[in-house]
N, C-alpha and C positions, 0 to 999 in steps of 0.2 A: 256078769257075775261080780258082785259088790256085795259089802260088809261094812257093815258101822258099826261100832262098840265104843261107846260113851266112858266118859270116865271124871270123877271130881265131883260128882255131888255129897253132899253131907248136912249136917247141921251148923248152923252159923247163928250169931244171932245179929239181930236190925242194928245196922251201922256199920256191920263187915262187909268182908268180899271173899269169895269164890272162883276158882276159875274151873271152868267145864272142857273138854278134851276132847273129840272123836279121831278116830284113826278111819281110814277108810282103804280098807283090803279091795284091789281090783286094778283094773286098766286105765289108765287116762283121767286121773283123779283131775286132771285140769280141765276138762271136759265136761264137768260139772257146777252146773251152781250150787252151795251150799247154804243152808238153812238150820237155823235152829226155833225149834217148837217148843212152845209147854204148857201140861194141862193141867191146871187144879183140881181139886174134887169137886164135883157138881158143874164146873161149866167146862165153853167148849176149848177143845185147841185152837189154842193163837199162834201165829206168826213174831216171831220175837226177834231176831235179827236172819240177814241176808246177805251173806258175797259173793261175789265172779270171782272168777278166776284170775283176773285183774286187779282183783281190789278192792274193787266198789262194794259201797254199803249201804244197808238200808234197816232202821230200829222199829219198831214199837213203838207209839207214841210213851206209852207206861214206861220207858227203859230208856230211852233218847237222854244221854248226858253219863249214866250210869252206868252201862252196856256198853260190851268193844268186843264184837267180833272179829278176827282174823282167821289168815289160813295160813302156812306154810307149804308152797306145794312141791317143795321139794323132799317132805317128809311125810305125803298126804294126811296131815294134821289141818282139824280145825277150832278153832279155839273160841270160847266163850267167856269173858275176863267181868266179872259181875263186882260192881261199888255200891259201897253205900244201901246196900240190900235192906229190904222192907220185907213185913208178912206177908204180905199178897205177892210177894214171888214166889211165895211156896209154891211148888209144884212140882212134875216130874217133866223133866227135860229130854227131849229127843234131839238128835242130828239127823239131818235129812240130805239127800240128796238130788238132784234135778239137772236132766239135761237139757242145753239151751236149746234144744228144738223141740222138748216138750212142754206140756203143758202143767203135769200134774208132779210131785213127789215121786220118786220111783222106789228108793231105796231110804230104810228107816232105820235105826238104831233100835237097841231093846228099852234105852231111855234109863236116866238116872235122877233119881230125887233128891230133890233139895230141899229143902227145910229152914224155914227164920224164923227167930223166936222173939218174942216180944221184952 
């Protein structure tokens, strides 16, 4: 039994920064790996950043420098801290969730959009 609800998207324009938010309602939020998605219109969902519970991280090659994801897991907060944002990060952003013995995404946010304008 888990929830994600997203929060912090908006309009920015190219050269700002955003920061993205999930809360995650449930048991053992340390128990998961956390992910953040996001899909523009017309293509597919990417994998945009990744943490353990630990710490560990993993980007995007398109977001690597500029992206920072964290987590708080004392607050089951996960955070998405976006620099220097370009057009092509528009899109709408999910948090996900994954447990380390699975394979696939279990649990998804409703996703929040982000928007950079030129």
């Amino acid at each position: 039994q888990v929830e994600l609800v997203e929060s912090g998207g908006g309009l920015v324009q190219a050269g700002g920064s955003l920061r993205l938010s999930c809360v995650f309602s449930g048991w053992t939020f340390s128990s998961y790996v956390m992910g953040w998605f996001r899909q523009a219109p017309g293509k597919e969902r990417e994998l945009v950043a990744v943490i353990t519970s630990g710490g560990s991280t993993n980007y995007a090659d398109s977001v690597k420098g500029r992206f920072t994801i964290s987590r708080d897991n004392l607050k089951n907060l996960v955070y998405l801290q976006m620099y220097n944002m370009k057009p092509e990060d528009t899109a709408v952003y999910y948090c996900a969730a994954r447990q380390y013995s699975g394979h696939e995404y279990d649990y998804w946010g409703q996703g929040t959009q982000v928007t950079v304008s030129s």
